[in-house]
BAFI-3210 file (N, C-alpha, C; in Angstrom, 3 decimals, decimal comma, padded with zeros to 6 digits):
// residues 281
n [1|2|3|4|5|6|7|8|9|10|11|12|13|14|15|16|17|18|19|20|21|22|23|24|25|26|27|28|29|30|31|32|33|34|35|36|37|38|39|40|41|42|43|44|45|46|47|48|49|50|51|52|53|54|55|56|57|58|59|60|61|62|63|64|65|66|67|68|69|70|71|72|73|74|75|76|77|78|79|80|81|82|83|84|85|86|87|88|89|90|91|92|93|94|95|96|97|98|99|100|101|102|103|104|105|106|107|108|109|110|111|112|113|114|115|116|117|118|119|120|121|122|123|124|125|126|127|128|129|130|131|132|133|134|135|136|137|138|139|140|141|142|143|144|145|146|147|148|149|150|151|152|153|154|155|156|157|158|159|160|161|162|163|164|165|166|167|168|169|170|171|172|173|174|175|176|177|178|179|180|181|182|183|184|185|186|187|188|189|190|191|192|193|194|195|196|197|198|199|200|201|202|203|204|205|206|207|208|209|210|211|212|213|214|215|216|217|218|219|220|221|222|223|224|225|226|227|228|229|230|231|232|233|234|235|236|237|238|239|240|241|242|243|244|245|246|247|248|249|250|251|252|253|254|255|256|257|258|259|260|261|262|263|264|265|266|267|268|269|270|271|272|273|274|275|276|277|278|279|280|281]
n.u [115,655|115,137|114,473|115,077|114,438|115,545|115,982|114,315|111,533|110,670|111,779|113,658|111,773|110,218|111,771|112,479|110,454|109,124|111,547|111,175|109,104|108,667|110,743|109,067|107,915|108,818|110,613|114,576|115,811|117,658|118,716|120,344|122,374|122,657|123,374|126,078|126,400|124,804|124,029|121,351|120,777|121,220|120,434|117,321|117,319|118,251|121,154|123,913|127,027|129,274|128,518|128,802|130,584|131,148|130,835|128,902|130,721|133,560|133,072|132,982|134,530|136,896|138,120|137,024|136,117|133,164|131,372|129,069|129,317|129,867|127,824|125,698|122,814|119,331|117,045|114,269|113,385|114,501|115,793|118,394|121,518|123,077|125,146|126,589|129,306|129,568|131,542|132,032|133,859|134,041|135,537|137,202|137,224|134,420|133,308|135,026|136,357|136,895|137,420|138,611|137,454|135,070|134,501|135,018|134,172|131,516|131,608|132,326|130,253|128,682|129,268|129,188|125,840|125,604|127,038|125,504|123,557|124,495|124,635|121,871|119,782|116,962|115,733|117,276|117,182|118,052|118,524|119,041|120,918|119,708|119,447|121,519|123,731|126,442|126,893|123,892|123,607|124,753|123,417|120,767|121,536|122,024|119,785|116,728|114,220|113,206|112,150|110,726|110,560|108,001|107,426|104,352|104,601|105,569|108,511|109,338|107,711|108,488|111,189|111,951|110,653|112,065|114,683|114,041|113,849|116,282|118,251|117,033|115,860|117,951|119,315|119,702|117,293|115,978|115,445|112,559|110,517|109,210|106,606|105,837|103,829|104,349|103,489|100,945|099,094|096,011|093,046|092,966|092,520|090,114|090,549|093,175|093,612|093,477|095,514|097,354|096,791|097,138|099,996|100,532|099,935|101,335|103,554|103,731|103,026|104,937|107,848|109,119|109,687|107,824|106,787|105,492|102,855|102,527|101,103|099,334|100,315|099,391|100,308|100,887|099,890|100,439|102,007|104,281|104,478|105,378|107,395|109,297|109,452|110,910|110,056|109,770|108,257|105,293|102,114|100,268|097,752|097,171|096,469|098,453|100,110|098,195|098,823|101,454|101,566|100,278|101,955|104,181|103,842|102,833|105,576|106,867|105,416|105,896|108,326|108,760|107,565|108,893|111,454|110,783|109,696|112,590|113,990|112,219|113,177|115,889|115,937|114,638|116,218|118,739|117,633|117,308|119,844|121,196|119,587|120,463|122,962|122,937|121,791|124,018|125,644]
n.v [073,789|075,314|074,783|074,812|073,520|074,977|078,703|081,719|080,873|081,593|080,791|081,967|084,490|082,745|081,682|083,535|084,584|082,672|082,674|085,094|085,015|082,905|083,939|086,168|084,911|084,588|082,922|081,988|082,733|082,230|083,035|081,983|082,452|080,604|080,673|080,728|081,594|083,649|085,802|087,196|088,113|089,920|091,949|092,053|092,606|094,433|094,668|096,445|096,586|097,480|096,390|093,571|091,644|088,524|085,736|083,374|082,368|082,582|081,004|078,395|077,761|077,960|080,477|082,115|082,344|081,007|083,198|084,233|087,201|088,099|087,304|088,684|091,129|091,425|093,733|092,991|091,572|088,786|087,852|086,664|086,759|085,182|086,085|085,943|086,466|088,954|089,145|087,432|085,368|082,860|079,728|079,435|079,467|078,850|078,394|077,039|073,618|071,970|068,873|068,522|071,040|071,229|068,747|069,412|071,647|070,470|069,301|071,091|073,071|071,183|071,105|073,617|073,533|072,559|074,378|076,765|076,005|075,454|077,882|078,461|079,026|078,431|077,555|077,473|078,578|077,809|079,283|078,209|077,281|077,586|073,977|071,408|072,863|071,974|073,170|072,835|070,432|069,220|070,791|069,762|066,778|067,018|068,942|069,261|069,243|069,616|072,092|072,008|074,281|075,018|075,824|076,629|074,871|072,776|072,020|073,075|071,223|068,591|068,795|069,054|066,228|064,545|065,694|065,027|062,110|062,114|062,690|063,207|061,181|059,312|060,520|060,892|059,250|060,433|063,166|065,203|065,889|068,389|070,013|072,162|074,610|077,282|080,571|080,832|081,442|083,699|083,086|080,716|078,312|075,939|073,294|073,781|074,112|071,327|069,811|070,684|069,691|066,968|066,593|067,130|064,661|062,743|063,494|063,058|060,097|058,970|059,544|058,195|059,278|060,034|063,004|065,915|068,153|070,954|073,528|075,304|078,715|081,701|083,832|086,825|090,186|092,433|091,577|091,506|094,305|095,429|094,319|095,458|097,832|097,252|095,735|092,690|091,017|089,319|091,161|091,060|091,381|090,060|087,344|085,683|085,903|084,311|081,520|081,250|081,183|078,717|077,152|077,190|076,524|073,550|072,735|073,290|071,671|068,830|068,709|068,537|066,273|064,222|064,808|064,130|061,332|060,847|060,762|059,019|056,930|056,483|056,391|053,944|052,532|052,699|051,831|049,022|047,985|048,845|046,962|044,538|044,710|044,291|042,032|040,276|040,547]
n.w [070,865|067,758|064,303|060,613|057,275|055,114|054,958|056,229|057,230|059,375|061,509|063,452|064,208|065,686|067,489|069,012|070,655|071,712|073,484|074,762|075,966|077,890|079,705|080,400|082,115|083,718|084,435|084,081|081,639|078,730|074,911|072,419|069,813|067,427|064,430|062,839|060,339|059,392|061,333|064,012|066,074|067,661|066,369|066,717|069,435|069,797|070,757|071,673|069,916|071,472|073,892|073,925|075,306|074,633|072,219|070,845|068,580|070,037|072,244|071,801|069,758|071,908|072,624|074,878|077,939|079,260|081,448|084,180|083,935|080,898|079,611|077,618|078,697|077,913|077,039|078,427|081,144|083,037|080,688|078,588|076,367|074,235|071,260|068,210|066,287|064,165|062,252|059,837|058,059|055,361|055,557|057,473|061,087|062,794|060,225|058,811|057,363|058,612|060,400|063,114|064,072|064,115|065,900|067,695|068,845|069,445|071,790|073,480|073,073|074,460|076,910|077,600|077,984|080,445|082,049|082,090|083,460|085,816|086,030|086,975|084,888|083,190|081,024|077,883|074,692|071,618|068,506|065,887|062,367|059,446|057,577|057,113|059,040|060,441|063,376|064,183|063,918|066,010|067,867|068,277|068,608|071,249|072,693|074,603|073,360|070,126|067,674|065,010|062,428|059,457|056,626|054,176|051,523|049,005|048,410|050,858|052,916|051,928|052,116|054,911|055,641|054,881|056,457|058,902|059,046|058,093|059,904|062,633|063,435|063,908|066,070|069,714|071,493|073,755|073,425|072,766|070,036|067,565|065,762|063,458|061,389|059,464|058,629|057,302|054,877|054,984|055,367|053,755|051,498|051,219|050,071|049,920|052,894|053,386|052,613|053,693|056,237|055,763|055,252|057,986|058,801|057,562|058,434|061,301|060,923|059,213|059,639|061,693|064,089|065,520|066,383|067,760|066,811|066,732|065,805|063,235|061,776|061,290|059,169|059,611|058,520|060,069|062,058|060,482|059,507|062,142|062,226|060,271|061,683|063,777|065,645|066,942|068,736|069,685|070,335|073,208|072,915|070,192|067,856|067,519|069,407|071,723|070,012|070,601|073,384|073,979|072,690|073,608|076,716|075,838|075,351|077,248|079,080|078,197|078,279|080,806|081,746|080,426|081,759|084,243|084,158|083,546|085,826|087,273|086,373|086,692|089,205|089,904|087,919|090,112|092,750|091,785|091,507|094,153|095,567|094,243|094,683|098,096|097,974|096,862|098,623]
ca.u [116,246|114,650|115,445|114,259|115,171|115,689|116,031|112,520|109,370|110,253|112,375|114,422|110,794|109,486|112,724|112,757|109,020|109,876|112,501|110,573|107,371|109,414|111,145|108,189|106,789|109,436|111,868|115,316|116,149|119,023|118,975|121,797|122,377|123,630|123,136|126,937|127,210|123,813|123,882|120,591|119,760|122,015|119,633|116,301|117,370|118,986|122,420|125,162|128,515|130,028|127,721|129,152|131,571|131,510|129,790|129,479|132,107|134,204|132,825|132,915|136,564|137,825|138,802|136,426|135,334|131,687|130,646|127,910|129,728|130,152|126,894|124,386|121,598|118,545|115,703|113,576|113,545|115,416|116,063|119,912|121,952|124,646|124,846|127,229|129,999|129,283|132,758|131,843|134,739|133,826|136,656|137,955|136,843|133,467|132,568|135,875|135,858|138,145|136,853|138,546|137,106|133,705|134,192|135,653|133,234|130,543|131,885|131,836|128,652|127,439|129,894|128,417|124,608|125,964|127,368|124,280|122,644|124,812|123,809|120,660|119,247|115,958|115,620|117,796|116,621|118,778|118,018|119,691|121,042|118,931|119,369|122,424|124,828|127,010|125,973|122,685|123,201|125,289|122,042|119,869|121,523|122,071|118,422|115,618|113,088|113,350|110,951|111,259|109,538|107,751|106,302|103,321|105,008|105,799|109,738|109,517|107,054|109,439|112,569|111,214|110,323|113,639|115,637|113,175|114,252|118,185|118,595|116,699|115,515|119,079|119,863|118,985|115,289|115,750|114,638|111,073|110,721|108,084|106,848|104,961|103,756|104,296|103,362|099,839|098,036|095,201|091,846|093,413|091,153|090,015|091,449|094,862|093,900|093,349|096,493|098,197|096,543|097,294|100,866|101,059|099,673|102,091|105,089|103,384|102,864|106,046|108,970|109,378|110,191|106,494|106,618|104,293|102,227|102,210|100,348|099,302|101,205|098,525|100,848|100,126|100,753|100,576|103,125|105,237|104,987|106,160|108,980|109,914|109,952|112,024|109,225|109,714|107,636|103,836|101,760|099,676|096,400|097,234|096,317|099,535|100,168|097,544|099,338|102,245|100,915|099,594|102,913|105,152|102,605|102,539|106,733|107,436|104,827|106,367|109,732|108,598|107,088|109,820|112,433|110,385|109,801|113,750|114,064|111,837|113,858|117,105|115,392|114,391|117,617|119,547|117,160|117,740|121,591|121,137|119,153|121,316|124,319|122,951|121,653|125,370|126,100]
ca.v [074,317|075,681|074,630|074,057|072,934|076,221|079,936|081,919|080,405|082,786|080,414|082,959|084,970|082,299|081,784|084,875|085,022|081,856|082,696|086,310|084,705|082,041|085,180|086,935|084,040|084,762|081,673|082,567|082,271|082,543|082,799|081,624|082,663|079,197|080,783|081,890|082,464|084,875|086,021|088,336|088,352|091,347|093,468|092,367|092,752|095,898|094,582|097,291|095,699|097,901|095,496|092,257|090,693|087,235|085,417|081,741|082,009|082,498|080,124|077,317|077,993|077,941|082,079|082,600|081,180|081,669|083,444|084,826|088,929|088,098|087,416|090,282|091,384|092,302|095,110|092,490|090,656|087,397|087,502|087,275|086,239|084,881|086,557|085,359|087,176|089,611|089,372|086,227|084,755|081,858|078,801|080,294|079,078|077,589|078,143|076,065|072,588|071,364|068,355|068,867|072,316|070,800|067,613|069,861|072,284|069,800|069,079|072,515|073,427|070,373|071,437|075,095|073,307|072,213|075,764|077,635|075,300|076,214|079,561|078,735|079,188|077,317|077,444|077,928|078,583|077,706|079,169|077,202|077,920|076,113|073,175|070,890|073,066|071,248|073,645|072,552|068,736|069,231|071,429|068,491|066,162|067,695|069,184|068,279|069,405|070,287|072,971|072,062|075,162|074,349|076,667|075,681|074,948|071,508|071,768|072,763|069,657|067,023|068,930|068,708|065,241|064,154|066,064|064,515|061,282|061,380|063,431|063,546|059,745|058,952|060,724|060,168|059,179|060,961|064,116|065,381|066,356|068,803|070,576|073,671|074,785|078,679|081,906|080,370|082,554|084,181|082,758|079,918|077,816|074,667|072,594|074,015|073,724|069,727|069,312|071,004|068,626|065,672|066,680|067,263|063,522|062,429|063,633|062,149|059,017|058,372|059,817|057,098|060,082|060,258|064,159|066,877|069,145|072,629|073,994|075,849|079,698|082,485|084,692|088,151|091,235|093,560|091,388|091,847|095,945|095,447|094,097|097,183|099,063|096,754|095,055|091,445|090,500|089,240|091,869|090,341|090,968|089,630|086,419|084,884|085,645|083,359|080,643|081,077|080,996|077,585|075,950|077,184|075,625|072,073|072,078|073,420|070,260|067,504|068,650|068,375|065,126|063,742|064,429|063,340|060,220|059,877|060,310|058,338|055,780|056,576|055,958|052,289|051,569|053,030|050,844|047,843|048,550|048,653|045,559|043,558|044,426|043,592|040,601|039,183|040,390]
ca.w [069,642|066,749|063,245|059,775|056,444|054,461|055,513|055,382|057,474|060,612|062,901|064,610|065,071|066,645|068,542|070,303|070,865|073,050|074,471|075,497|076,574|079,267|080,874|081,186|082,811|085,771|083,951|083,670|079,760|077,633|074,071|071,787|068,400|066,472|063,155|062,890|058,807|059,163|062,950|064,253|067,418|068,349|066,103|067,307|070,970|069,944|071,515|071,065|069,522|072,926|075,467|073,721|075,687|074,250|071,346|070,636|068,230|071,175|073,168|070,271|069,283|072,861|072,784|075,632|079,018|079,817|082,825|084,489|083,574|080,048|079,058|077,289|079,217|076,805|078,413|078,536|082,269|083,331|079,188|078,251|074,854|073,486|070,389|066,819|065,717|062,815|061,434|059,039|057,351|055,449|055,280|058,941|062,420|062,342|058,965|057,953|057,098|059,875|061,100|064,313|065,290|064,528|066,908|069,431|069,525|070,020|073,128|074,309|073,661|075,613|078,427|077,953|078,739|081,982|082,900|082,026|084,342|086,967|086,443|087,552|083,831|083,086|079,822|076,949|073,581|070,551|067,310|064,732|061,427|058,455|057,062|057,716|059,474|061,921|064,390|063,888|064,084|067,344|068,854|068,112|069,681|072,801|072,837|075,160|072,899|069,084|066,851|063,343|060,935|057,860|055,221|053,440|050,611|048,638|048,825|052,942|053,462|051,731|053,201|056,296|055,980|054,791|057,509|060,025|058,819|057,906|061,082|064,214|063,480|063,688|067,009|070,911|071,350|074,323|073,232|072,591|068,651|067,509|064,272|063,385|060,120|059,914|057,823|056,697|054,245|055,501|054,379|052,721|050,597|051,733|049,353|050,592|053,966|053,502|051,900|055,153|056,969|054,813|055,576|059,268|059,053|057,134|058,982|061,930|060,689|058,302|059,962|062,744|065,542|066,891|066,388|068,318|065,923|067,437|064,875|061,775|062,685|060,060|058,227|059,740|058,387|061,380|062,700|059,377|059,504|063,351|062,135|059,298|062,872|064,372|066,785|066,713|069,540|069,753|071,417|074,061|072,720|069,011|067,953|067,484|071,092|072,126|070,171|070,814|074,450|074,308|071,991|075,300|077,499|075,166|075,015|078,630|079,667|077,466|078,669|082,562|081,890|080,219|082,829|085,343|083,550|083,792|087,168|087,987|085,733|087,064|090,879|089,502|088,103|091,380|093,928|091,318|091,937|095,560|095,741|093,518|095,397|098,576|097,373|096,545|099,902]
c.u [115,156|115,339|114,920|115,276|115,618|115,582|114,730|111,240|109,601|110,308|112,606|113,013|110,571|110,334|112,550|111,318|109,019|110,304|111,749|109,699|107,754|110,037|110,388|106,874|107,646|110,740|113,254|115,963|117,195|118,705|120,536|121,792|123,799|123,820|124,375|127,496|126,124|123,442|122,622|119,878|120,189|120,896|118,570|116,079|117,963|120,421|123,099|125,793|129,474|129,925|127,843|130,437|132,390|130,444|129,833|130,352|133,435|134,800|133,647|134,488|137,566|138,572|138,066|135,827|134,026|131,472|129,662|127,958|129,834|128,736|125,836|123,587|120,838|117,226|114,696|114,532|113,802|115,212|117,745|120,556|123,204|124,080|126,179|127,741|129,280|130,271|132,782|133,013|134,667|135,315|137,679|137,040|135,327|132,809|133,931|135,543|136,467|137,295|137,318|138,327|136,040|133,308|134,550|134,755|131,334|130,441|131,655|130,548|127,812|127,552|129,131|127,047|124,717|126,355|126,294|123,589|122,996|124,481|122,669|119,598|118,625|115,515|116,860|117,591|117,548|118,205|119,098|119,797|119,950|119,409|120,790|123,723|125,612|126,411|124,385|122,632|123,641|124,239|121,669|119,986|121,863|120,746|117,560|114,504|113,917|112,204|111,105|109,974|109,692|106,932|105,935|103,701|105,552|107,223|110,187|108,971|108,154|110,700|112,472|111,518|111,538|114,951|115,262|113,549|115,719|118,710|118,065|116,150|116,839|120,112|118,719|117,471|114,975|115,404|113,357|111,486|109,076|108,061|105,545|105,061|103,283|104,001|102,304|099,569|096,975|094,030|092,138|092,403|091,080|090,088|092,778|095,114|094,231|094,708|097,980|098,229|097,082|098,767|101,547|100,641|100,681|103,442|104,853|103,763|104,190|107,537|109,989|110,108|108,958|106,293|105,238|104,173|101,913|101,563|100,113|099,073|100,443|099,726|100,067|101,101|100,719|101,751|104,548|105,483|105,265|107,149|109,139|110,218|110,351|111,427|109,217|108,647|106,048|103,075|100,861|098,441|096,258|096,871|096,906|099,799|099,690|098,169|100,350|102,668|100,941|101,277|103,791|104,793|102,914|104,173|107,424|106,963|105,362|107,937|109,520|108,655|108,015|111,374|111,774|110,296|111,189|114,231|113,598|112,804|115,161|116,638|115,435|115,585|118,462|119,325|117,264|119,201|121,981|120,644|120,123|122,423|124,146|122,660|122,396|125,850|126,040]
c.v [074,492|075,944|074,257|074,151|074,288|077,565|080,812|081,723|081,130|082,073|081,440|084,176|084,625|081,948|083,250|085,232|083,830|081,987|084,152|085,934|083,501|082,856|086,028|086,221|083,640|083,376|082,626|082,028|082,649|082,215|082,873|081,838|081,656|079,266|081,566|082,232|083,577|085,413|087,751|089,015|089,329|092,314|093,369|092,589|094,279|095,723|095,724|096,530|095,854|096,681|093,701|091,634|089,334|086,668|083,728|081,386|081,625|081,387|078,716|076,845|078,037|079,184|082,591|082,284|082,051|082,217|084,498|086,771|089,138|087,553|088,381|090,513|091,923|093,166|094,098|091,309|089,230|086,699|087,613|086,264|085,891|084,965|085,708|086,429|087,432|089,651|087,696|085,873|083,849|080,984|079,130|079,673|078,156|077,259|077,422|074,572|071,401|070,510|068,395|069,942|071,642|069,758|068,620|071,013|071,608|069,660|070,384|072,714|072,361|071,241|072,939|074,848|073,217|073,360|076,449|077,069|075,699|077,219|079,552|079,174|078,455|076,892|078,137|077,490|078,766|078,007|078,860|077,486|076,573|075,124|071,788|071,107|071,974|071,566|072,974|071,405|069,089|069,470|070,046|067,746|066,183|068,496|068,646|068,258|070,143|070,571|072,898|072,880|075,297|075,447|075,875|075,248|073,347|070,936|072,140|071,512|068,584|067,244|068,636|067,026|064,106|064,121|065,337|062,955|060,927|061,382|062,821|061,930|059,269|059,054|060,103|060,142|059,492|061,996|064,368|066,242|066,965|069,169|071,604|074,023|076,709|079,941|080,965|081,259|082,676|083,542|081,936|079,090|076,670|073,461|072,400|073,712|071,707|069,086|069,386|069,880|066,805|065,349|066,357|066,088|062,565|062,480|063,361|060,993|058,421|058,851|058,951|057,850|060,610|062,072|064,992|067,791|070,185|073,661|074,367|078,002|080,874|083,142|086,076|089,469|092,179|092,777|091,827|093,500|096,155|095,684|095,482|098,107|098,536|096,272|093,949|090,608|090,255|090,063|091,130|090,137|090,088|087,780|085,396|084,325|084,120|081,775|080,079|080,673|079,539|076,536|076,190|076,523|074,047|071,571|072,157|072,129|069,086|067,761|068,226|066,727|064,319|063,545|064,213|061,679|059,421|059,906|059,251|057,013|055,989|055,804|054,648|052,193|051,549|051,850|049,203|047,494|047,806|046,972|044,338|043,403|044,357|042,086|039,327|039,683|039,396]
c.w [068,599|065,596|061,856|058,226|055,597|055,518|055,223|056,133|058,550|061,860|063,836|064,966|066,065|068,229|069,471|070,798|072,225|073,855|075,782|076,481|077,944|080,279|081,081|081,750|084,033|085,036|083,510|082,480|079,065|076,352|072,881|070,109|067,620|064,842|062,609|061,603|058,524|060,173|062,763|064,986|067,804|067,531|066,299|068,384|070,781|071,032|071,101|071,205|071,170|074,154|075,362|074,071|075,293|073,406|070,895|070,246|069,270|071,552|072,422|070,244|070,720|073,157|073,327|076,615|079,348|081,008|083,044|083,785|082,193|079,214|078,797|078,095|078,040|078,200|078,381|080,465|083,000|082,000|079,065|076,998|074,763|072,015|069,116|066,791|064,185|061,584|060,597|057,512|056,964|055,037|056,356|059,659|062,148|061,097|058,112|058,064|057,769|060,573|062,799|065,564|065,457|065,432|067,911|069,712|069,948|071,900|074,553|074,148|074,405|077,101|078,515|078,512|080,097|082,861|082,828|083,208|085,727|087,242|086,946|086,007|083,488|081,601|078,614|075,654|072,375|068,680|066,259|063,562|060,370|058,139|057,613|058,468|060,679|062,685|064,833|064,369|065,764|068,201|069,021|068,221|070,894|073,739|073,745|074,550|071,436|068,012|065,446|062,340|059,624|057,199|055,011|052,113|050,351|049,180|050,332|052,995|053,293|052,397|054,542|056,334|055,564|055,821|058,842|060,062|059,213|059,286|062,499|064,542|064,035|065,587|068,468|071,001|072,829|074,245|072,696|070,874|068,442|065,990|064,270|061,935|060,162|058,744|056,969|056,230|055,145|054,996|053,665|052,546|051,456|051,149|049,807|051,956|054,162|053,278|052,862|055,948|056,876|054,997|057,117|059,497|059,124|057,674|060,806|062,699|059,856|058,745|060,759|063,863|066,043|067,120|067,218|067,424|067,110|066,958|063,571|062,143|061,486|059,742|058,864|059,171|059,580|062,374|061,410|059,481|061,265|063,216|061,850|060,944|063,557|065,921|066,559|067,268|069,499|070,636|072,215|073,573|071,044|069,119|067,922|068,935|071,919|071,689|070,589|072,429|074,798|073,273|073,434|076,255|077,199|075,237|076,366|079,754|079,595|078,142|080,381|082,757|081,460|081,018|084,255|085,377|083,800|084,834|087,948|087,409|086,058|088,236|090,567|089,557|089,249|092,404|093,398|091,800|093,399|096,258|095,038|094,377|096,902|099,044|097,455|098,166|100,703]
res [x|x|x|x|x|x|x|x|x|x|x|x|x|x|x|x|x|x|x|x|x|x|x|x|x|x|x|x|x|x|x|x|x|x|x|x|x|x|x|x|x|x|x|x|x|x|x|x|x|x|x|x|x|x|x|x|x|x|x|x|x|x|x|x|x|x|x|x|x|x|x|x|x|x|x|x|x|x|x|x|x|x|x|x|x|x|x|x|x|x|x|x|x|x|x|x|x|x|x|x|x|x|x|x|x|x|x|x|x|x|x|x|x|x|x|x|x|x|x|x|x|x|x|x|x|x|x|x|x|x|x|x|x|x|x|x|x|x|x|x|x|x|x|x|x|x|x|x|x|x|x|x|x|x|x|x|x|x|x|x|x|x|x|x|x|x|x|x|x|x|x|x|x|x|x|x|x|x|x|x|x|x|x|x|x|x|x|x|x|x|x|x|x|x|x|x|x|x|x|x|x|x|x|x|x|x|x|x|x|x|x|x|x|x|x|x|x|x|x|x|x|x|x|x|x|x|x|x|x|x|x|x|x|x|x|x|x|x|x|x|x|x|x|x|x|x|x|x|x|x|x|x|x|x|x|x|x|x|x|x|x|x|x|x|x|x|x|x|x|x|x|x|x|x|x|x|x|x|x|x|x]
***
């Protein structure tokens, strides 16, 4: 999942730059659009409204069973979406204040991880609405890995380091927690750079969730006039590319290693099991 405290540092970029760069590494990927009071993945994939079968809302609310025929295809290769309803009603379905849609759609979207899986789907990439949506908390604890993006900026750092706290401190310490500091000026001073640094220490060292630094993400404009033409994606030879390269690399590793880790710790407890109970035999 990918998620950060305000709207702005170029989550849902980096989300779909992810999600792109795992399916064109032969992984079959799904991205999910969790952002359902500002939904936008239908227009950087260029979904047509026609080719949308089903949308989390749907799913969420129980007015849609998932299956393999009802999910988007995007022109990009073993890439596919679950996209957000556009029809945003707030004080209605998930944007009401009904505590029992929001417990009950927790539940589903776990149960939805488990069907994707069936599908044979290796990755699924959650981009997350900002700051404390439900949606949001639910991702994050159901997550195996979470991307929290930070502008360089005073009120991202402490939001950040707040949410990093109330939140993800709070939930399973089974998941892997990361952080990325994104849309750097260009040439930034070195004063400013120190102060970056001084930060990504800090949230580190003071959060008490052991976080992975994924980097410091330049601010480009040639990726910005992409966008205006409705190119989201990192071109291969750009320099983003390259990082973005090596953070997929650092979260696709930590995730391997980590469920290997619990296998192997399931195996223990199992042969403990076994031994114990022939033991009393």
């Amino acid at each position: 999942m990918l998620h950060s405290q305000k709207g702005g540092p170029g989550k849902t970029t980096l989300s779909c730059n992810i999600a792109h760069e795992l399916a064109k590494r032969g992984k079959k990927t799904v991205i999910i659009d969790l952002d359902v009071a500002q939904p936008t993945l239908q227009h950087i994939f260029n979904i047509p409204k026609k080719d949308i079968k089903i949308t989390i809302n749907d799913i969420l609310l129980g007015n849609g069973i998932l299956s393999e025929n009802n999910i988007s295809s995007t022109s990009v290769p073993n890439l596919s979406i679950i996209t957000a309803s556009e029809k945003i009603v707030y004080g209605e379905g998930l944007l009401s204040l009904l505590k029992s849609i929001h417990e009950h759609s927790y539940f589903i979207l776990h149960e939805m991880m488990r069907i994707l899986q069936r599908m044979s789907y290796q990755y699924v990439v959650l981009d997350c609405a900002p700051g404390y949506r439900i949606e949001s908390v639910h991702a994050a604890t159901i997550a195996d890995a979470r991307i929290f993006v930070i502008r360089p900026s005073t009120f991202s750092f402490e939001g950040a380091k707040e949410m990093l706290q109330d939140i993800y401190k709070k939930l399973s310490y089974q998941s892997l927690n990361f952080f990325v500091f994104n849309q750097i000026p260009p040439e930034l001073k070195v004063k400013s750079l120190k102060i970056l640094h001084k930060w990504k220490e800090e949230l580190e060292r003071e959060t008490g969730i052991d976080p992975i630094f994924l980097g410091f993400f330049n601010l480009s404009y040639d990726i910005i006039e992409n966008c205006i033409h409705g190119e989201y994606f990192f071109p291969r030879k750009h320099s983003l590319y390259n990082q973005l390269s090596c953070m997929v690399d650092n979260v696709t590793q930590n995730i391997d290693l980590l469920k290997t880790q619990d296998e192997i710790g399931a195996g223990s407890k199992k042969r403990i099991a076994l031994e114990t109970a022939t033991n009393g035999e």
